[in-house]
N, C-alpha and C positions, 0 to 999 in steps of 0.2 A: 532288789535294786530299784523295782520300779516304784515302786513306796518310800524310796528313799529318795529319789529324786522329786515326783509329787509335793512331799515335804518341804524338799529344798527352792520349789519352786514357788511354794507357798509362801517363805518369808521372802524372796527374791521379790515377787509379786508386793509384799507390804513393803520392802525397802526402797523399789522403785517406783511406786507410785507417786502420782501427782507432779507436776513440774520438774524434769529430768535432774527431774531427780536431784531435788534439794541440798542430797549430802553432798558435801564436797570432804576428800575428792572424789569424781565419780567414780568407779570401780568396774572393771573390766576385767573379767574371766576370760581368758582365751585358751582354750585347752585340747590339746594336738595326741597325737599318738607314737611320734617319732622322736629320735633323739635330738639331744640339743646341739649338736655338731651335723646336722643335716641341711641343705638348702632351706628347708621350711621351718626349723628350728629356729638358723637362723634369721631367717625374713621373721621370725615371731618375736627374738629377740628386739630387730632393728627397727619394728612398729612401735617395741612397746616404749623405747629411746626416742624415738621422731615424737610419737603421741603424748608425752609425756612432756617432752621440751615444746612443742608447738603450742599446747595448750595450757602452756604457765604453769604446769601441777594440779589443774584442774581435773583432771584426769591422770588415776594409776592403771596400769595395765600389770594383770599378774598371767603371768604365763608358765601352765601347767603343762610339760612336755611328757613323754612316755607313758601314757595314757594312767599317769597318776590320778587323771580325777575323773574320769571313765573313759571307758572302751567305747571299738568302733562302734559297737551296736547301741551302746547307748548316749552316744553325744548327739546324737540330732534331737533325739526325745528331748535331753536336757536344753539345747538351743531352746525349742519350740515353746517349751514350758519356763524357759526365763532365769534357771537355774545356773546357765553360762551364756554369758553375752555372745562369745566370737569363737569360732570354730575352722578348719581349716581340708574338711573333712576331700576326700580325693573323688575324681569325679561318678564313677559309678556307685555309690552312697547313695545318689539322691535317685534311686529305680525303686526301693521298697517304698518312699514315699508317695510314688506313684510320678513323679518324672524320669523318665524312662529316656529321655530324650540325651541327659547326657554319658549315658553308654555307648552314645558314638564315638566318643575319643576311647571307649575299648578294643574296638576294630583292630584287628591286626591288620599293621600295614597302612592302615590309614592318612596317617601322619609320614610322611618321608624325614622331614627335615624337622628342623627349629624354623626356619623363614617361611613353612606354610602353617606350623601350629601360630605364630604370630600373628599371622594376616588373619589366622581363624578369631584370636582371643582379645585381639585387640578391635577388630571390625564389627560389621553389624552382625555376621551372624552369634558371635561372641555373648556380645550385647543382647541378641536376642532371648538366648539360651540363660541368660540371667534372671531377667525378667519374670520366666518360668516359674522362680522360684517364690514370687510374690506371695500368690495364692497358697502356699504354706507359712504363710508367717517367717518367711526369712528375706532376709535383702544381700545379694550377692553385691562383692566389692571387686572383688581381683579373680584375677588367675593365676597362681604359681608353682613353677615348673617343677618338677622333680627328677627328670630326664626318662629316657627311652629304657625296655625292659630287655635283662637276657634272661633265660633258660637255666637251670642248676638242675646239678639229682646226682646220684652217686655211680650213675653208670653214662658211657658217653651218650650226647643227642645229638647226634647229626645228621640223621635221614628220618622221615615223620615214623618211621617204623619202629625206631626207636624208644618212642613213647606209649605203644602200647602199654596198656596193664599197668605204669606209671601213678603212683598217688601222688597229685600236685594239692599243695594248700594255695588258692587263691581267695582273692577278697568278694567281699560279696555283688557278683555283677552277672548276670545269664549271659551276657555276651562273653566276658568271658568262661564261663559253663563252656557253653556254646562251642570256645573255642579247642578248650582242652579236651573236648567230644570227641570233634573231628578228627581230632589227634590218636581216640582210642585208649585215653588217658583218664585215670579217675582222679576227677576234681573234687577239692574240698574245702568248703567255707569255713576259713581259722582266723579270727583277727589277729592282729598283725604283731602283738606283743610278744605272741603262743608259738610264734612260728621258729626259732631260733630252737625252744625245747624238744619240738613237734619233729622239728627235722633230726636233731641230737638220738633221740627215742627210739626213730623209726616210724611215727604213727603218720609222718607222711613221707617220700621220698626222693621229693623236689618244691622247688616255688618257683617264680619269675618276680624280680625285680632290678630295679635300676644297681647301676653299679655302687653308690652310695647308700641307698640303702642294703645291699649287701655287705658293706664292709662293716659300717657302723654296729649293724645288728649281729657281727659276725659269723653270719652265717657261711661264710666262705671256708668258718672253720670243721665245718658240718657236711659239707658238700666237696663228693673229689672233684667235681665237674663243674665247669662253666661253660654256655656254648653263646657267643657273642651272636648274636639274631637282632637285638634293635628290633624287635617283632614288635611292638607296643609301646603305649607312652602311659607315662604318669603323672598326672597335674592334679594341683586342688584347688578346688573353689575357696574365697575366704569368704566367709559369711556371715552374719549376728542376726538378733534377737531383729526382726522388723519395728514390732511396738518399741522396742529400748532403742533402738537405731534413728526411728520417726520423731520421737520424743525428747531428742538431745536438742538443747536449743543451737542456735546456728554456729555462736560463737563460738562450739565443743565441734559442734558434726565436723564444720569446713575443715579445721585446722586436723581432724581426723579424717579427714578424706585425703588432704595431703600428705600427712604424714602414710598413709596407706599406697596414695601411688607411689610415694620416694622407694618403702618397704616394698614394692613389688620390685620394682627396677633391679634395687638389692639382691634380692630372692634369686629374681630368674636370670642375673649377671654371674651367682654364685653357682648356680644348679651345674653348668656344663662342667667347672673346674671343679666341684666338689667329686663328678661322677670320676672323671680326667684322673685325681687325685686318686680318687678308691682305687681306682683300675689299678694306678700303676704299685698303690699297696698292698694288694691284693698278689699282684704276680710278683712282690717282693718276698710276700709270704711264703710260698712254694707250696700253699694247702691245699690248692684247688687249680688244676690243669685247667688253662684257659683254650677254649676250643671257635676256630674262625672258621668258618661254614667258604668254602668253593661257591662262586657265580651259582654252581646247578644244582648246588645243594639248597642254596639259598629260595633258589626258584621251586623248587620241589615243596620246601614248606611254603612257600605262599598258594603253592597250588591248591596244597592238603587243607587250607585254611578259607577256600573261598563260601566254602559252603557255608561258613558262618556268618556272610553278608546277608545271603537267602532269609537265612533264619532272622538274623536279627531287626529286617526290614519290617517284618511285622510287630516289631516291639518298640524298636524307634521311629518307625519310618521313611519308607523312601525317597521321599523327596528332601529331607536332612541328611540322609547318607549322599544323596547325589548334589547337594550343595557342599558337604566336605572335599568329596572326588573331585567337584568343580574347581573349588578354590586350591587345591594341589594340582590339577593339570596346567592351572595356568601359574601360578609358581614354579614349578619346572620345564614351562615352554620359554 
């Protein structure tokens, strides 16, 4: 695979060079992992409508969903290497790069709300964390939401005891390692396409994700349990090619940066009803026992889970962990 991207990035490289790229119309790969009835689906969809009506036809966007034109591990390679322009990849992705920094939005518990993940992604510290990503040859554009994670596995979780012994498939991030740890749970790195067979099989015994990408991926049909926890969030970076992004002349970029914010707006107005929506088809289905955690129940997992701030401080950072805490203490004061 990685000789085949190499390849592809080689004529990408002869196609795009010299003045932005001369062909018209330009050509924009944008290729995701999720389905196309998902929040971020759709936000890919409605970029590539804005993008394409703003800039006269000057610009196509082809939007490859369900990780038809690679997998999680290897879309950032192919970003870097010029192979695909635009990528939507979720935020603990960018730690094997060596930015570590945004595995703070894997924190459990982190996040309370949607009104303090806002203040984060739209603010300086947001901004900041974008930035980051320069020095890899990427330029981050947006944040779009995916919503808050629950709990699955085929026997109940309701007390962290529960979780012992547990094989969870999670995506690739130490924090959350880190946190299925604490738990006494064996974690395991599956990308995200695998996990629907994975859990079918047996070769793992649970996952955590949002309620929409639950339904979607039907995993709900796989799982007797669901334990409603909101322990975690889920967002992605949207991101492109730096060189192919620097190199658009202005008349392309601007009307593509609009079309970008309008597609976030989209995205993350869609994300709560799309979750809203799963949920309630989910418990129309009757496949999976939905489980709502007691005040002391709730407090007991955040207990079992703090140990993985400790840990994760030296990976991201203490002073970015305490700038998140910051910015949620005073949204809820």
């Amino acid at each position: 695979m990685r000789n085949f991207i190499w390849a592809a990035a080689s004529i990408a490289t002869l196609v795009l060079s010299g003045p932005a790229l001369a062909q018209s119309p330009v050509i924009i790969k944008f290729s995701h992992v999720v389905a196309t009835d998902t929040p971020k689906g759709k936000g890919a969809e409605k970029f590539k409508e804005l993008a394409e009506k703003y800039t006269g036809g000057k610009v196509k966007v082809e939007v490859y969903p369900n990780s038809t034109l690679y997998k999680d591990k290897e879309e950032l390679e192919a970003l870097q290497l010029g192979s695909v322009q635009m990528l939507a990849p979720s935020n603990s992705k960018f730690g094997p790069l060596g930015i570590r920094e945004f595995e703070v939005f894997d924190l459990p518990y982190i996040l309370p709300d949607l009104k303090t993940l806002r203040k984060v992604t739209e603010g300086p510290l947001g901004t900041k964390l974008l930035k980051l990503l320069d020095a890899k040859g990427i330029t981050g554009l947006a944040y779009w939401d995916n919503g808050f994670k629950q709990m699955s596995a085929n026997k109940k979780l309701i007390t962290p005891a529960d979780y012992q012994g547990v094989k969870f498939r999670i995506q690739s991030s130490r924090v959350i390692q880190a946190q299925f740890k604490s738990l006494g749970s064996l974690p395991q790195v599956m990308a995200f396409s695998e996990v629907y067979q994975a859990l079918q099989t047996g070769v793992v015994d649970g996952q955590e994700n949002t309620w929409s990408n639950i339904y979607t991926q039907k995993m709900h049909e796989v799982q007797k349990y669901i334990t409603e926890t909101n322990h975690g969030y889920i967002g992605y970076v949207v991101i492109v090619n730096k060189k192919f992004w620097d190199d658009l002349p202005a008349d392309i970029r601007d009307p593509l940066s609009k079309a970008m914010k309008e597609a976030t707006e989209f995205s993350n107005a869609q994300s709560q009803k799309e979750n809203d929506d799963a949920l309630a088809e989910i418990k129309k289905s009757g496949k999976s026992e939905i489980i709502k955690l007691t005040a002391d129940q709730d407090e007991a997992m955040r207990k079992a889970m703090e140990p993985v701030y400790k840990e994760a401080a030296g990976r991201i950072g203490q002073g970015l962990i305490d700038e998140f805490l910051k910015e949620a203490k005073s949204t809820t004061n």
